[in-house]
Steps between C-alpha positions, in 0.01 A plus 500: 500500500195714665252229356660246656545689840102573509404142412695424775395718728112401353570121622618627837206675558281224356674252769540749771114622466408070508657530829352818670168628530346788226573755708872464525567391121316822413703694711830319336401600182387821534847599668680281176305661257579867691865416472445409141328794446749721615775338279365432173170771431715729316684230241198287445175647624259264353677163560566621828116548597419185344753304756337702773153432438611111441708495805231635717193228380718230581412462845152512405553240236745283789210541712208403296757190401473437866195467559398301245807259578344493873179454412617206250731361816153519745328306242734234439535441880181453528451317193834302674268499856223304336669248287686400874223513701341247207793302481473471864147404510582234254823409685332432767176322309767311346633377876153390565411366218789291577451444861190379403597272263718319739277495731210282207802308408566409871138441553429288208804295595346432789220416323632247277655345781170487688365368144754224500488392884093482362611261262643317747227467688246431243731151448383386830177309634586523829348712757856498728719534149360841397466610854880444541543674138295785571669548900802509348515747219308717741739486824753598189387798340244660736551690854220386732399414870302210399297300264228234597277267289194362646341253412063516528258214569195497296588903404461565930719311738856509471616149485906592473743805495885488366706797588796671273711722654836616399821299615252204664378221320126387417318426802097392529366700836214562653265771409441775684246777559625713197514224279101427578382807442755576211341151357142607527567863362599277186214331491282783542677685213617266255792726334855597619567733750778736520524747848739720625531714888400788274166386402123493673399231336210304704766171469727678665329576803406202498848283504697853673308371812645177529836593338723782431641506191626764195394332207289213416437303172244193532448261158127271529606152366242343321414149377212442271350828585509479865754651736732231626781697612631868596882616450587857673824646570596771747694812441657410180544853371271671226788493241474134506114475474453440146785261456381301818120494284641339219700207670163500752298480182682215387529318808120493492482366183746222604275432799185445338658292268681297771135449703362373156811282440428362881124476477559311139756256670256467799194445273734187306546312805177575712172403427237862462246333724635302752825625538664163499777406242388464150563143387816616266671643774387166765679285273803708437551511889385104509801430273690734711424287812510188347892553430564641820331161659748288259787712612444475903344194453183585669126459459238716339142462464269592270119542568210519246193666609167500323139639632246290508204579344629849393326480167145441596571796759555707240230417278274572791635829683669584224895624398518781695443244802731247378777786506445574854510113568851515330626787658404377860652163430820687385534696794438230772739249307733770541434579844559121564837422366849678524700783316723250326196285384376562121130555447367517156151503301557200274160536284140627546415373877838257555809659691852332547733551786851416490635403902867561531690202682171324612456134470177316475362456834571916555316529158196271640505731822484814275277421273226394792544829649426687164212244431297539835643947539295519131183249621458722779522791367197682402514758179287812471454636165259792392175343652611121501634273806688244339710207604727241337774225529816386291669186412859502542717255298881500640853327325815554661853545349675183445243272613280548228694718220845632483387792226209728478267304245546140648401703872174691392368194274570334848312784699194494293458092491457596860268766451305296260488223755414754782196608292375179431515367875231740521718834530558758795835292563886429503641213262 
């Protein structure tokens, strides 16, 4: 019964000393083990001082317990303090890792759209068809004041300016101060430009004069390695800068292609040297006329023009001369007869003009005006003074051909007989 009153009274002091500090629990057991003492030295002596002794090192051994169970609980919360700052680092690495993957996902959406809307544009030839393509994916996913193409003259002059801005449509203006010297700040440089309020950029000094503005992005256009246009936009923020390069990029692309497409279609239908139609396109627009005379019932006239004595000019000045000859001739036939009349070079030194609604005494009146404006005129090329004259052979639509071979083998039996009454005339 005694053993199990002392075990009981060893856990009580055990618990009680885990409670209190080493100074108490050693007074608690040094007045238990007194009252023990006291009761029990006399009937059991040795088990007696054994319980005492044991008693009294169990606050040292609660204490020591203590300790090391603090010292474990201060390492595990900081142990516990590091793995939640970490796992809050990586939380929040985590959010932007996220965040920023959003943010490429949004951005290369918008960059397949501007990818697509490129495709769109590179399916047109026309100038006005990717310029309307191009305005309006850009009034759609950009913020801006304004955007302005320009269009440059022999890489200097500005021949034309269309303006973009948002909720307006495409209009062509006139160019102003900002756009001159924005224009020749292209041609000086030759590569993009990108400015902002921020920056001391010589540019910006330069164009901050003239106009305020808080960003500025200008594209040079060019066309078989010259500059042939300029595209800036003002304060479109800097978030949007490298999307608005890549659809700029493109557009460039689509504009060189569309001045080659234009110089191609103007090269099939004009002649290099004297500008005139080519004799393809003279006949496509004779047939044209021709079937717009049946339809209104009207006249047309055709005139064949040959120079006399072209060849033994050139075999004496030489090509280079003859060309000049040509391209004088070209210009003062064209200088002589309206818009809606057709001039084209027909061979080496002969021309044909097609007269719209003329009938054959207008045709006779024409023709001696171009025959005496060309004997008069005097041509000047490199160190040679040269004149000339030209026989002009003329049929007119229905009188002597309803379709287009019956009226030029009927214009050049004129011509023929015009040459051999001696030339320099009208038959």
């Amino acid at each position: 019964m005694k053993l199990l009153i002392y075990i009981a009274l060893s856990m009580a002091v055990l618990l009680l000393n885990y409670r209190i500090s080493l100074g108490k629990g050693l007074f608690i057991s040094f007045c238990i083990s007194l009252f023990i003492l006291i009761q029990n030295v006399k009937a059991q002596p040795y088990e007696t001082i054994v319980y005492i002794l044991f008693m009294n090192t169990v606050p040292f051994i609660t204490d020591r317990f203590k300790k090391d169970f603090d010292a474990c609980k201060k390492l595990m919360r900081a142990r516990f303090e590091k793995v939640k700052s970490s796992y809050g680092e990586l939380s929040k690495k985590d959010r932007d890792v996220i965040e920023s993957n959003l943010e490429m996902e949004k951005r290369l959406h918008h960059i397949l759209s501007l990818y697509e809307i490129s495709k769109d544009m590179s399916g047109c030839l026309l100038f006005e068809d990717i310029f309307n393509i191009f305005s309006s994916i850009l009034k759609k996913s950009f913020r801006f004041r304004i955007c302005r193409a320009l269009f440059l003259r022999d890489s200097r002059d500005i021949e034309g300016a269309y303006n973009i801005e948002t909720g307006h449509r495409i209009h062509k203006v006139a160019p102003d101060n900002f756009d001159r010297e924005l224009a020749a700040i292209a041609v000086e440089t030759k590569k993009a430009v990108s400015l902002s309020s921020q920056e001391g950029d010589v540019s910006l000094r330069r164009l901050s004069v003239i106009k305020d503005f808080e960003s500025l992005i200008s594209i040079p256009l060019f066309a078989e390695g010259k500059i042939a246009g300029v595209l800036y936009i003002e304060n479109i923020p800097r978030m949007y800068f490298d999307n608005f390069m890549i659809l700029s990029s493109q557009f460039a692309i689509q504009f060189q292609k569309a001045i080659l497409y234009k110089k191609v279609q103007e090269m099939s239908i004009t002649d290099s040297l004297t500008g005139v139609s080519t004799r393809r396109y003279f006949l496509d627009r004779f047939k044209e006329e021709l079937r717009r005379s049946m339809r209104h019932k009207s006249s047309a006239s055709l005139l064949m023009l040959d120079l006399d004595h072209f060849k033994e000019k050139n075999d004496r000045f030489g090509h280079l001369v003859g060309d000049v000859i040509l391209k004088e001739v070209a210009d003062i036939l064209t200088s002589d007869l309206r818009e809606i009349d057709v001039i084209g070079r027909y061979g080496g030194e002969e021309f044909s003009i097609l007269l719209s609604g003329t009938d054959k005494k207008e045709a006779i009146r024409v023709s001696e005006r171009i025959r005496l404006s060309i004997e008069e005129a005097i041509f000047k090329a490199y160190d040679e003074t040269v004149t000339t004259t030209v026989s002009i052979g003329i049929s007119v639509f229905p009188d002597d051909g309803v379709d287009v071979e019956g009226l030029i083998e009927s214009a050049d039996r004129a011509l023929y007989k015009a040459k051999e009454s001696g030339r320099n005339r009208v038959c």
